[in-house]
C-alpha positions as CSV (number, residue, x, y, z in Angstrom):
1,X,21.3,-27.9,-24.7
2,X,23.6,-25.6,-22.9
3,X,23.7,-24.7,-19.3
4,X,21.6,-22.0,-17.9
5,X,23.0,-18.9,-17.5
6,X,22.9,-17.1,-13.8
7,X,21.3,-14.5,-15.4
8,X,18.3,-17.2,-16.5
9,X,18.3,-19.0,-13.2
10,X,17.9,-15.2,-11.5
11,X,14.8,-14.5,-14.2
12,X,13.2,-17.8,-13.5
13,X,13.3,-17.8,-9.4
14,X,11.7,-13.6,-10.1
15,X,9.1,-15.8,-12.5
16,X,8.3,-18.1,-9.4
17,X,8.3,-15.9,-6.9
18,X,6.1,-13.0,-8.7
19,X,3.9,-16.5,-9.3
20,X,3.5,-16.8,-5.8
21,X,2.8,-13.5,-4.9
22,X,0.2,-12.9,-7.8
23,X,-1.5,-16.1,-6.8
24,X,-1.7,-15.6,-3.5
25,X,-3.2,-12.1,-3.6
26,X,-6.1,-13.5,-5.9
27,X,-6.3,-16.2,-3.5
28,X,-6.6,-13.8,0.1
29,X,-8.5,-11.5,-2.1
30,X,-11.2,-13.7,-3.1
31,X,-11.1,-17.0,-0.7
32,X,-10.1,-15.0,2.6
33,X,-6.2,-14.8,4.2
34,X,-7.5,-17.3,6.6
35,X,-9.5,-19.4,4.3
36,X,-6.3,-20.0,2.1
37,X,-3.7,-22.3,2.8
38,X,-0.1,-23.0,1.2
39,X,-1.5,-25.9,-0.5
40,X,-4.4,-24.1,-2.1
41,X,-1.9,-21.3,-3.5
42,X,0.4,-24.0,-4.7
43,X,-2.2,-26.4,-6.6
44,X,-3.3,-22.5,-8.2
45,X,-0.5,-22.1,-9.4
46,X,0.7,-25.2,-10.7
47,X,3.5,-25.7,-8.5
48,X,4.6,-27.1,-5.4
49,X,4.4,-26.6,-1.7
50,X,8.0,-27.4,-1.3
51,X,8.9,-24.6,-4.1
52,X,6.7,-22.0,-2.5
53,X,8.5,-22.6,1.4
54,X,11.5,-22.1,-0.9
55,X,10.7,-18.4,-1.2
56,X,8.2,-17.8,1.6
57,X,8.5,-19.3,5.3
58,X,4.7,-19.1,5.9
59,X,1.7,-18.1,4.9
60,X,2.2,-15.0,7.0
61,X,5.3,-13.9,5.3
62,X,3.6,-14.0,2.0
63,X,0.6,-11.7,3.4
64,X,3.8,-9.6,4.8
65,X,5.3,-9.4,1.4
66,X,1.8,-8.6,-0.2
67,X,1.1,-5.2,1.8
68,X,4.7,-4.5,1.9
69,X,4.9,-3.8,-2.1
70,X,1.4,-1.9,-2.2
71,X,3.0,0.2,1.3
72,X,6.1,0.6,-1.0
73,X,4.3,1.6,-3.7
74,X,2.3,3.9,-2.7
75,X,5.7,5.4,-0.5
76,X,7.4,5.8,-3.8
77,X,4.5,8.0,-4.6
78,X,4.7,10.3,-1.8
79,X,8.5,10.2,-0.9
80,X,10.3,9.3,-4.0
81,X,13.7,10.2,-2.8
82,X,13.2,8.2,0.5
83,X,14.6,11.0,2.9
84,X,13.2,12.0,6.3
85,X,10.5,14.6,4.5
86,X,7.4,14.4,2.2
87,X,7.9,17.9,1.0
88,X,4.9,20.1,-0.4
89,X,5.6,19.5,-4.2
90,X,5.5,15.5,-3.3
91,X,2.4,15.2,-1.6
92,X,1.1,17.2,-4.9
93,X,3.0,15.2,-6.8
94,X,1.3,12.5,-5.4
95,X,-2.4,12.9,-6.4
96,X,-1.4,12.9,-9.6
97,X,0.4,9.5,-9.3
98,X,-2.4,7.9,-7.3
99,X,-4.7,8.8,-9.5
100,X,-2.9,7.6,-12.5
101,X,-2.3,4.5,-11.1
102,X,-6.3,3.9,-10.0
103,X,-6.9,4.6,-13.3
104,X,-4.0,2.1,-15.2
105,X,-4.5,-0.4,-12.5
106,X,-7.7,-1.2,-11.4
107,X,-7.6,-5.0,-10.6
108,X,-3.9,-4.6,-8.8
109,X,-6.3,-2.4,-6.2
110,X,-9.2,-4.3,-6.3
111,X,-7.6,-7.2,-5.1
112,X,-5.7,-4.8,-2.4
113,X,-8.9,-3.5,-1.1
114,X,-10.4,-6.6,-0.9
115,X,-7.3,-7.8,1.4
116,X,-7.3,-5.5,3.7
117,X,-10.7,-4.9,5.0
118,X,-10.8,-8.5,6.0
119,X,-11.2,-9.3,9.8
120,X,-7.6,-9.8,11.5
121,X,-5.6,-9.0,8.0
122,X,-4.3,-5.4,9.8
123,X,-4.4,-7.0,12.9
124,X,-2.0,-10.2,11.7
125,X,0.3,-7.1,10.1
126,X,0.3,-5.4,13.6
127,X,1.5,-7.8,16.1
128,X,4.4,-9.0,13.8
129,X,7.9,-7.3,12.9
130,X,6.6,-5.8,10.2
131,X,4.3,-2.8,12.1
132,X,7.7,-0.7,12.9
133,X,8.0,-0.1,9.1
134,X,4.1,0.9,9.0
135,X,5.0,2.9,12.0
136,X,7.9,4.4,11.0
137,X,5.7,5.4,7.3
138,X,3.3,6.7,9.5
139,X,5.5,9.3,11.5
140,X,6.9,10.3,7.8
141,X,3.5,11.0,7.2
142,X,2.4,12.4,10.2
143,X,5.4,14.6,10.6
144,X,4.2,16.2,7.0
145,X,0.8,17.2,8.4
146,X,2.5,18.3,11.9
147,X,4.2,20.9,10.3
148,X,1.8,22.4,8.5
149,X,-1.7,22.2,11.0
150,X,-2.4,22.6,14.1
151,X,-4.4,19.8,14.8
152,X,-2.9,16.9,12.2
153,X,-4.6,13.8,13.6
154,X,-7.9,15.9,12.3
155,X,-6.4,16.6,9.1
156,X,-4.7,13.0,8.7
157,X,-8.4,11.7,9.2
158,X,-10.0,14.0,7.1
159,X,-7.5,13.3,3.8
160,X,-7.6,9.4,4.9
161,X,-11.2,9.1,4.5
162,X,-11.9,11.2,1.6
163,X,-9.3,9.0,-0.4
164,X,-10.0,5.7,1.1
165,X,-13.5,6.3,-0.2
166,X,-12.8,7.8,-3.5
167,X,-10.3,4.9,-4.5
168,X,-12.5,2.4,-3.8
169,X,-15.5,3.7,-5.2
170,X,-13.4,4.2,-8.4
171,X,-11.4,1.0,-8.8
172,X,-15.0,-0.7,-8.2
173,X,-17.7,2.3,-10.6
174,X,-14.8,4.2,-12.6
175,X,-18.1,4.1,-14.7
176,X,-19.9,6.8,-12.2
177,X,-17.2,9.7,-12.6
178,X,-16.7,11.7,-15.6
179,X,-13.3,12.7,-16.5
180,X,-14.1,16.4,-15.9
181,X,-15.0,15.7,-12.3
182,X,-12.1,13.1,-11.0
183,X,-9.9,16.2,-12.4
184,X,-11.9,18.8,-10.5
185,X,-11.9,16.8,-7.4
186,X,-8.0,16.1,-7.7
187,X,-7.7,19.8,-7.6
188,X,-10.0,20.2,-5.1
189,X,-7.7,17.5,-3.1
190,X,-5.2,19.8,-3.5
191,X,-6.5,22.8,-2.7
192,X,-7.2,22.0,0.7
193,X,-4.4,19.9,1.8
194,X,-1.2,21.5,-0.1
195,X,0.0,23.9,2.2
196,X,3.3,25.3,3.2
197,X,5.3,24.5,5.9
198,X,4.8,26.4,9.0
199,X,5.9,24.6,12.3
200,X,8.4,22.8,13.6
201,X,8.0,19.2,14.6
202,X,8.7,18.0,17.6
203,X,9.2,14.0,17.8
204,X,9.3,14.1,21.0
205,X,5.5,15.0,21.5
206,X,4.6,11.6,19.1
207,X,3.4,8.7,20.5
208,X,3.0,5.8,17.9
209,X,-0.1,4.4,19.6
210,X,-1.6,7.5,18.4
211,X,-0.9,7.4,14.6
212,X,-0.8,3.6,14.0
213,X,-4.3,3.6,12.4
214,X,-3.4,6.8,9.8
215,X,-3.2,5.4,6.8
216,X,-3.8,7.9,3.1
217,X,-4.7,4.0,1.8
């Protein structure tokens, strides 16, 4: 038998470490984050403790990781091009990618929900590193709806709300809406929170503190 390439070795340790992540998030999902230990994921999967601490330094880094590809994710969505601005045609652009992706993967945002409404997930999240990047998303976001209302943080918890209900009703009854009406109320998203820009932002006048718990998801 001949060697492994690099090119297998790299394929295998994306194999392992996808493992990991897929087990885990069935595992916080179902169990509880604090309910599920390193040992639990490993026997799960089928592999060992040693070979998860290989990729992941705690348990904590894997729940970092987790809501760090849906954040991503849902990023890509709403600033592809990664540049200090969700434009008008992006945040339009992005109801039609959420709502693709409710609809393609249900149990990817099943398992997400069911994460992050636990007691002391967000808070773990919040008191590590990781929060400047949901604060820095955040102010991209924020800095959108600063622009173009006068009062955002109304806005931000208006359009939070009404999705963060929606997609979890849907990913949990899809059943309950017709086609006909998750297109009329995509439309209806749009209608009231497309709108051109109008002011200027000011940085300055943002305090973190303040937009920490905005979140569209």
């Amino acid at each position: 038998m001949s060697p492994r390439t690099p090119e297998q070795f790299e394929e295998i340790r994306l194999s392992k470490h996808k493992l990991i992540l897929d087990t885990a998030m069935k595992l916080f999902a179902s169990s509880g984050y604090h309910n599920t230990s390193i040992s639990k994921i490993a026997k799960e999967a089928g592999i060992s403790k040693g070979l998860i601490y290989n990729y992941f330094d705690s348990k904590e880094d894997l729940l970092k990781e987790l809501i760090s590809q849906v954040t991503d994710e849902i990023m890509d969505m709403l600033n592809p091009d990664h540049d200090d601005e969700i434009t008008t045609q992006e945040l339009n652009d992005f109801f039609d990618l959420l709502f693709n992706s409710l609809r393609e993967k249900p149990d990817y945002w099943k398992l997400y929900f069911q994460l992050t409404i636990q007691a002391g997930v967000l808070e773990t999240l919040i008191n590590t590193d990781y929060s400047e990047k949901i604060i820095q998303n955040q102010k991209l976001i924020y800095k959108h709806f600063y622009e173009r209302y006068e009062k955002p943080d109304e806005v931000m918890l208006m359009i939070s709300s009404m999705l963060k209900g929606f997609t979890m009703q849907f990913v949990y009854y899809p059943q309950i809406y017709s086609q006909d009406l998750i297109a009329r109320f995509k439309v209806r998203l749009k209608e009231l929170f497309i709108k051109p820009k109008i002011y200027d932002y000011d940085e300055s006048k943002i305090d973190a503190d303040d937009i920490l718990g905005f979140s569209l998801l």
